[in-house]
N, CA, C and O atoms as a Tinker XYZ file with bonds, in Angstrom:
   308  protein
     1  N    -23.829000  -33.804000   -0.585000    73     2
     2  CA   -23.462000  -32.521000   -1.154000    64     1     3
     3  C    -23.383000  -32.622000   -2.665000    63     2     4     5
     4  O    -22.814000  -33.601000   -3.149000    81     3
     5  N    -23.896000  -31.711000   -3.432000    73     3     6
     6  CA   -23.813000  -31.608000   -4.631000    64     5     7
     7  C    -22.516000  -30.996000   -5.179000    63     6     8     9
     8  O    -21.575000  -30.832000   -4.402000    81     7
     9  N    -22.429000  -30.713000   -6.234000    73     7    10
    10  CA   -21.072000  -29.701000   -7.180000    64     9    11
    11  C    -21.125000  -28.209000   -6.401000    63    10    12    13
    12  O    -20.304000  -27.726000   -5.621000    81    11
    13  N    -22.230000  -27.728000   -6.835000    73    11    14
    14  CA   -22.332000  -26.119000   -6.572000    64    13    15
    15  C    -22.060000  -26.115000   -4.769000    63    14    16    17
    16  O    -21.209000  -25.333000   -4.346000    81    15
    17  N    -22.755000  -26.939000   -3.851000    73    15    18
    18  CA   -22.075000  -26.750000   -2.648000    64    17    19
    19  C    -20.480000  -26.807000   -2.164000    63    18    20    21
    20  O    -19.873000  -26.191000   -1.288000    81    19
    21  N    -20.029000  -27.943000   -3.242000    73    19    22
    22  CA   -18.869000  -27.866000   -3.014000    64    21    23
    23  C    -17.862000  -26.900000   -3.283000    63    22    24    25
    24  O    -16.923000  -26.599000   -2.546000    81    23
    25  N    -18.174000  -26.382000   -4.545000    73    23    26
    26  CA   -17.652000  -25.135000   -5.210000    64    25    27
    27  C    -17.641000  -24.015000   -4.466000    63    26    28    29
    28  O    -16.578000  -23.394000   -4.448000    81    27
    29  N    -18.686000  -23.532000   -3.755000    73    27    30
    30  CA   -18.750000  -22.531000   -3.251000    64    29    31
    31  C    -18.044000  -22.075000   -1.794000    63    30    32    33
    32  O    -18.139000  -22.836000   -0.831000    81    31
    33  N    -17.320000  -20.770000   -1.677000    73    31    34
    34  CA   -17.064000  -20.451000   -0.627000    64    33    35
    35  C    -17.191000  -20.454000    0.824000    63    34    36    37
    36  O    -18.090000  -19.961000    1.505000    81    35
    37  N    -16.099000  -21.118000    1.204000    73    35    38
    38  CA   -17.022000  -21.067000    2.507000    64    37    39
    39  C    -17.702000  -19.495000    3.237000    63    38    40    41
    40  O    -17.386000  -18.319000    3.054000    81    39
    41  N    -18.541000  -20.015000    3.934000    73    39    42
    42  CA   -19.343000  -18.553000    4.900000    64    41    43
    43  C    -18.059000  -17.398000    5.322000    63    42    44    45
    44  O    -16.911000  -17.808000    5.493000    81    43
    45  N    -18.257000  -16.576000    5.400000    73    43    46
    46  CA   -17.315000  -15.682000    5.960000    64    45    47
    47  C    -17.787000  -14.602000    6.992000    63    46    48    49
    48  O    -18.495000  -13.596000    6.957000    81    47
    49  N    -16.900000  -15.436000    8.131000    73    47    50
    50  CA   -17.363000  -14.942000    9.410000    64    49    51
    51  C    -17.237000  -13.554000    9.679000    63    50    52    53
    52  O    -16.111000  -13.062000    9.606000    81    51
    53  N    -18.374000  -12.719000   10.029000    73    51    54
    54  CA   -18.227000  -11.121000   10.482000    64    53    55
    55  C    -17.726000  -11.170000   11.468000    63    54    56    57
    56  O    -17.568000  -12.188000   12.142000    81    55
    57  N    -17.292000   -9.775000   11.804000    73    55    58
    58  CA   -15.726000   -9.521000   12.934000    64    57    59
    59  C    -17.163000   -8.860000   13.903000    63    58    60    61
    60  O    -18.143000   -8.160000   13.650000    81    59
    61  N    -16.456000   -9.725000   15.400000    73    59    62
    62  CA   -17.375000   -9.165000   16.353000    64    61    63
    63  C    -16.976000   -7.940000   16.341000    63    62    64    65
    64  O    -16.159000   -7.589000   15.490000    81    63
    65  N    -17.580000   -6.850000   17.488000    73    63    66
    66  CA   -17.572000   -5.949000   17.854000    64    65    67
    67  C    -16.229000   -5.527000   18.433000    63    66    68    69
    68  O    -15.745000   -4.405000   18.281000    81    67
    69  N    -15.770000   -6.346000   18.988000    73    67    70
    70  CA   -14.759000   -6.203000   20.103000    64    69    71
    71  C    -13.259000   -6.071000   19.056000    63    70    72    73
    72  O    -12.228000   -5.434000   19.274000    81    71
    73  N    -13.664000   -7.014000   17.787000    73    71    74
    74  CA   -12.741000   -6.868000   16.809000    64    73    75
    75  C    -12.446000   -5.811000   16.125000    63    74    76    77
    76  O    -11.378000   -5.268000   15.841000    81    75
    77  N    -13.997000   -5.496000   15.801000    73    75    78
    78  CA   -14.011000   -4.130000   15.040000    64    77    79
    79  C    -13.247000   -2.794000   16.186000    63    78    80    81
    80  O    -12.540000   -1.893000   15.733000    81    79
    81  N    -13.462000   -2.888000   17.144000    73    79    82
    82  CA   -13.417000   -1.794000   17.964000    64    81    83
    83  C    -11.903000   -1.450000   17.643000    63    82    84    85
    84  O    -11.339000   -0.411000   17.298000    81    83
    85  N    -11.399000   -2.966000   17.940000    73    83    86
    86  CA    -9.719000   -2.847000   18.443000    64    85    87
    87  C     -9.053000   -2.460000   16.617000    63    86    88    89
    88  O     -8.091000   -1.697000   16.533000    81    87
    89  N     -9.539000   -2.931000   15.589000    73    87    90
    90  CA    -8.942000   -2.950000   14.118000    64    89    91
    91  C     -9.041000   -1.321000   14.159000    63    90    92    93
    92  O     -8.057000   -0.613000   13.948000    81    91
    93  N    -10.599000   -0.700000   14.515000    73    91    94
    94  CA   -10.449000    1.098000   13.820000    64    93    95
    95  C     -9.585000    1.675000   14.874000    63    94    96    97
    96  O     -9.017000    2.645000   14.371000    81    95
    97  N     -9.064000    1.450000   16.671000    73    95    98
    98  CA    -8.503000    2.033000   17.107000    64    97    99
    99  C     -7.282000    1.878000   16.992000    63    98   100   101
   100  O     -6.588000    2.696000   17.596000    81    99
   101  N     -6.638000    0.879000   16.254000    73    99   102
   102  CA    -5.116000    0.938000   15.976000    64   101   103
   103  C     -5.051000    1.287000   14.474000    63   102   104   105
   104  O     -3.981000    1.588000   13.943000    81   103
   105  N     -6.327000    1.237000   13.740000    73   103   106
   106  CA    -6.115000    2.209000   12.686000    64   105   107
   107  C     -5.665000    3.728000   12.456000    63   106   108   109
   108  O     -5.002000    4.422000   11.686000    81   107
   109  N     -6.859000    3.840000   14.223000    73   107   110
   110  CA    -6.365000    5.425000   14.055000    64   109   111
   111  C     -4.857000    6.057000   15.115000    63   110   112   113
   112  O     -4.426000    7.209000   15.055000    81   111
   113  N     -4.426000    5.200000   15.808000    73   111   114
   114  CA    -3.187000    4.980000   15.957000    64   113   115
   115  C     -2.218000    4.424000   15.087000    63   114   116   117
   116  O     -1.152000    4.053000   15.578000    81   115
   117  N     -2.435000    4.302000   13.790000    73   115   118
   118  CA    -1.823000    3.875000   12.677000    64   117   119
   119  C     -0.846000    2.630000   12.750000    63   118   120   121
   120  O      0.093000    2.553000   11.957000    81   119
   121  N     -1.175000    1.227000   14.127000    73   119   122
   122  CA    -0.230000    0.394000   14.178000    64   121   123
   123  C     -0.967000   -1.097000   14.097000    63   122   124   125
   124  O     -0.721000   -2.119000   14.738000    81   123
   125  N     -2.323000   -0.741000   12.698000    73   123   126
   126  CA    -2.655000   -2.175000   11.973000    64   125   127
   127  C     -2.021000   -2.920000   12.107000    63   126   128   129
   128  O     -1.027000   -2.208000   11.973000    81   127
   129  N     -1.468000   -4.220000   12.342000    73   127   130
   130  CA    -0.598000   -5.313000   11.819000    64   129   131
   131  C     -1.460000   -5.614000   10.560000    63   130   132   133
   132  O     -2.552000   -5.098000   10.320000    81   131
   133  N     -0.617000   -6.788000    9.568000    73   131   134
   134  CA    -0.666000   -6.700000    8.523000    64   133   135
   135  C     -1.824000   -7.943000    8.535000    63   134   136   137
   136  O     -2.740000   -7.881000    7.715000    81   135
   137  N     -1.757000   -8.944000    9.384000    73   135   138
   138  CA    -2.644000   -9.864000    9.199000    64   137   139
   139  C     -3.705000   -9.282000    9.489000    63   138   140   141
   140  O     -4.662000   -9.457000    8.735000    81   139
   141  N     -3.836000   -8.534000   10.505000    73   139   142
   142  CA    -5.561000   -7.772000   11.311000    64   141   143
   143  C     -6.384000   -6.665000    9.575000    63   142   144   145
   144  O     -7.478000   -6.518000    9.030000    81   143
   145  N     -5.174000   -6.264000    9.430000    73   143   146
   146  CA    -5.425000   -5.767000    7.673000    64   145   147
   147  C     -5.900000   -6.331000    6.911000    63   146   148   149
   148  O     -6.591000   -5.685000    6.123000    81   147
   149  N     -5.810000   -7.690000    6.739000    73   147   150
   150  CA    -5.942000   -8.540000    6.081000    64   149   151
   151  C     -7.583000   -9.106000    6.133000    63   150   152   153
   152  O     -8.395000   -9.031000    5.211000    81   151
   153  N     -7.769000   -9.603000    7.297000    73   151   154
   154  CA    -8.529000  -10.169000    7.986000    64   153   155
   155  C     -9.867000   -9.065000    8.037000    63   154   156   157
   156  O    -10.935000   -9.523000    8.441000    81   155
   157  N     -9.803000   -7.680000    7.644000    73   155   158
   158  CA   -10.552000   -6.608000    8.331000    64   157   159
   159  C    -10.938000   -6.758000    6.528000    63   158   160   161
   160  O    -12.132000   -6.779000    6.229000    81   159
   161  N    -10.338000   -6.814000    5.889000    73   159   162
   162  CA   -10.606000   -6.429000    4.051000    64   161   163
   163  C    -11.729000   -7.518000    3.837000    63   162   164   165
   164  O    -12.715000   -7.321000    3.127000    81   163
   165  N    -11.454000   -8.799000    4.591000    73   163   166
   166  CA   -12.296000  -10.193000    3.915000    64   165   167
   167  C    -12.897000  -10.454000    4.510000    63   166   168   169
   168  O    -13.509000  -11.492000    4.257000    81   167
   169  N    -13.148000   -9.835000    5.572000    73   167   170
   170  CA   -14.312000  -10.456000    6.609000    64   169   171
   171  C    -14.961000   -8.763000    7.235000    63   170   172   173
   172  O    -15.984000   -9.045000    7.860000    81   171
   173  N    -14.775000   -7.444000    7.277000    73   171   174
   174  CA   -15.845000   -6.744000    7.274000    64   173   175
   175  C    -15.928000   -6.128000    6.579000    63   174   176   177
   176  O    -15.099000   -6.065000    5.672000    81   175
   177  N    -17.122000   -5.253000    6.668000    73   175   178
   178  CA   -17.882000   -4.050000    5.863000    64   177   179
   179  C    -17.438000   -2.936000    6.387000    63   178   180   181
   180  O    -17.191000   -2.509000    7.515000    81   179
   181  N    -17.381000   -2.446000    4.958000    73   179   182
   182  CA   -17.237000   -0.865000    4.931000    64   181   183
   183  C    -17.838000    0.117000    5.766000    63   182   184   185
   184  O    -17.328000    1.041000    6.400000    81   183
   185  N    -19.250000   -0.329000    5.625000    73   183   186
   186  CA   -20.023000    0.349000    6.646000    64   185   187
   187  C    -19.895000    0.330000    7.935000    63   186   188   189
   188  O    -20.319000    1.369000    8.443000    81   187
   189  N    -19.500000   -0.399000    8.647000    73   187   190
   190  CA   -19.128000   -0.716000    9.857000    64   189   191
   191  C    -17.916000   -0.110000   10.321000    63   190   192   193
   192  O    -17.774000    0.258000   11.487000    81   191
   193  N    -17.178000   -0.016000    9.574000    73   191   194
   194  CA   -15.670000    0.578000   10.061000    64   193   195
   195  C    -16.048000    2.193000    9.247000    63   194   196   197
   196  O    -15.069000    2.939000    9.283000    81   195
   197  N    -16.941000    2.634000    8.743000    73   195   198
   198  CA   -17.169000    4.368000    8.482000    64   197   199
   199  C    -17.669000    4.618000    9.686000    63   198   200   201
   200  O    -17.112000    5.160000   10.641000    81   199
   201  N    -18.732000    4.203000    9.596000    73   199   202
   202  CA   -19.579000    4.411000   11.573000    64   201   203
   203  C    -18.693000    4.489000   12.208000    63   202   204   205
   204  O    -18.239000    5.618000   12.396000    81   203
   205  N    -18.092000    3.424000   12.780000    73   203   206
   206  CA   -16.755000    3.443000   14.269000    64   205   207
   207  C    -15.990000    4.724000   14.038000    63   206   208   209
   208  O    -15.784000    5.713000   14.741000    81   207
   209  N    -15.615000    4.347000   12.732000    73   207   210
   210  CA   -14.634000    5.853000   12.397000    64   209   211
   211  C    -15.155000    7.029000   12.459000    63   210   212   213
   212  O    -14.285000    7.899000   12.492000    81   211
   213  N    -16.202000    7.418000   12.488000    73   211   214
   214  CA   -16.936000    8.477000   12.805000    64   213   215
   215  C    -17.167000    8.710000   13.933000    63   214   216   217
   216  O    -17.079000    9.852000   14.385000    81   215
   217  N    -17.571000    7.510000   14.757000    73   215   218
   218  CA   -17.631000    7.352000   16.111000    64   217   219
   219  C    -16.305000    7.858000   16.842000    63   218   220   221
   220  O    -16.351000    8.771000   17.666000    81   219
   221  N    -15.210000    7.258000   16.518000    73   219   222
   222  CA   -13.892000    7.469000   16.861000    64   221   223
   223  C    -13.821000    9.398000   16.892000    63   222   224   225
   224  O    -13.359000   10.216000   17.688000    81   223
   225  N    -14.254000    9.451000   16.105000    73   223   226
   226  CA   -13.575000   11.184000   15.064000    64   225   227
   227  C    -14.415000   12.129000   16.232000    63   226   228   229
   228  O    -14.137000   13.201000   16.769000    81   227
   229  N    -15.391000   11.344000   16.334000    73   227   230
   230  CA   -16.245000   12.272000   17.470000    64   229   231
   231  C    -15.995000   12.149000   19.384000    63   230   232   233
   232  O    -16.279000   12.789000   20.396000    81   231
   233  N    -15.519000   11.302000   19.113000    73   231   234
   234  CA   -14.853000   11.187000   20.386000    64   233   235
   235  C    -13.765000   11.922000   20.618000    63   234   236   237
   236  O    -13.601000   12.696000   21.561000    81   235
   237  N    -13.013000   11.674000   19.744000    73   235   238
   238  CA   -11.944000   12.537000   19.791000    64   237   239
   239  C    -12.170000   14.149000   19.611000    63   238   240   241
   240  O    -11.508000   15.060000   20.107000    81   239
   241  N    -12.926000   14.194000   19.038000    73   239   242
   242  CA   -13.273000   16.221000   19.079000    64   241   243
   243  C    -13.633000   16.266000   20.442000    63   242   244   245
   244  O    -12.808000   16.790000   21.191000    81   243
   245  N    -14.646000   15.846000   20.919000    73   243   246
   246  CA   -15.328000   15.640000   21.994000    64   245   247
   247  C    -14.032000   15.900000   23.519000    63   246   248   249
   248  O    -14.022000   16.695000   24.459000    81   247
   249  N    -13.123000   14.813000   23.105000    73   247   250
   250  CA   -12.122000   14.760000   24.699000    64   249   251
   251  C    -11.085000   15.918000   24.222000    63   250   252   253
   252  O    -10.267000   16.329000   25.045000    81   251
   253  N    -11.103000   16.330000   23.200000    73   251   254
   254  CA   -10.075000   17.396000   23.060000    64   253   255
   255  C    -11.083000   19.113000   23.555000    63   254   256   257
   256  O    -10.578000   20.146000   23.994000    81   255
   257  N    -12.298000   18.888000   23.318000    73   255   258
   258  CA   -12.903000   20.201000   23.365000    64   257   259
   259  C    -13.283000   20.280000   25.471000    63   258   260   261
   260  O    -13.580000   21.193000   26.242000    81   259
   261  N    -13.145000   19.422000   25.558000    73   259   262
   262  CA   -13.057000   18.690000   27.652000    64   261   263
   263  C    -11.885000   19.222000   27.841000    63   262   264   265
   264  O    -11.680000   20.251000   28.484000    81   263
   265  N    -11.028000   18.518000   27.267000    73   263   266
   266  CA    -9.374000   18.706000   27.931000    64   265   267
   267  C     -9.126000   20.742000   28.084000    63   266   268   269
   268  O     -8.842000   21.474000   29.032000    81   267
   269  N     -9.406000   20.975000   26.689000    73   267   270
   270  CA    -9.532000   22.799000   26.781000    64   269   271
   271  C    -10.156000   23.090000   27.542000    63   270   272   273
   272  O     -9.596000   23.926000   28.251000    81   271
   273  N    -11.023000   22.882000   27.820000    73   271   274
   274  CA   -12.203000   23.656000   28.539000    64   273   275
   275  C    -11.967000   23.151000   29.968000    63   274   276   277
   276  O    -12.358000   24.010000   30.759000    81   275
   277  N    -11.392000   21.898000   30.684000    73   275   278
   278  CA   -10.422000   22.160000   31.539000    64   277   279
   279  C     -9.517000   22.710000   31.675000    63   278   280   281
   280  O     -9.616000   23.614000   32.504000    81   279
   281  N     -8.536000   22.591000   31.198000    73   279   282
   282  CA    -7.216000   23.643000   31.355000    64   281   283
   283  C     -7.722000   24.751000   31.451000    63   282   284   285
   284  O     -7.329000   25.204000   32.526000    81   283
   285  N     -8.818000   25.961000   30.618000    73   283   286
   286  CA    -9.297000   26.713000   30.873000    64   285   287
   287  C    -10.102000   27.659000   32.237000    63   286   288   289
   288  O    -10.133000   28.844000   32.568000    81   287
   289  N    -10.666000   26.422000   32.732000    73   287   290
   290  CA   -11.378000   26.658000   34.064000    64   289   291
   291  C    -10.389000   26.694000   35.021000    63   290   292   293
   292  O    -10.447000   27.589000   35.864000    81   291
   293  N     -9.099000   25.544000   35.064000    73   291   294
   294  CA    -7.980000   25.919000   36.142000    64   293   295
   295  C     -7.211000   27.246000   35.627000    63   294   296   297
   296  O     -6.946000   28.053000   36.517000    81   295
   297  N     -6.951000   27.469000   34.757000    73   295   298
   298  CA    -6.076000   28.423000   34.573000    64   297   299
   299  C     -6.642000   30.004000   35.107000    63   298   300   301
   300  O     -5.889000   30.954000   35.325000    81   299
   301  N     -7.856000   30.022000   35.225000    73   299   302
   302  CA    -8.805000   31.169000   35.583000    64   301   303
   303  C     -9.279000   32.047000   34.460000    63   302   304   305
   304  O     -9.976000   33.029000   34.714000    81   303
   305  N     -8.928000   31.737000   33.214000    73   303   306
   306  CA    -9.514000   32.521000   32.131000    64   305   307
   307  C    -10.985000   32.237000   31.953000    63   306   308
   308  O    -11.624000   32.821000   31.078000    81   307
């Protein structure tokens, strides 16, 4: 190993999927822990957690516009 290998950072591992999934859904349940916070700043992308979060945002319109539109059909309106 030379200087500059040594110097340099190690690799920084991307957050599987399963990570990402669970970090934006307790984001949007607002109960991050502080290390998963941590860990989400230095090891993923922005881009990745806008998508999910979008993903998320649409899901959620999505089971709320179901849930009405059930209650609706039982109620007989």
């Amino acid at each position: 190993m030379n200087d500059t290998e040594q110097n340099r950072p190690e690799e920084q591992a991307q957050l599987s999927f399963g990570q990402l999934l669970k970090s934006t859904f307790s984001a949007f349940l607002g109960v991050q822990s502080n290390a998963n916070r941590e860990r989400d700043f230095t090891q993923g992308k922005m881009s990745h957690f806008i998508w999910m979060g979008l993903l998320f945002g649409l899901v959620f319109v999505l089971t709320i516009i179901g849930v009405v539109q059930l209650v609706l059909h039982f109620s007989g309106t």
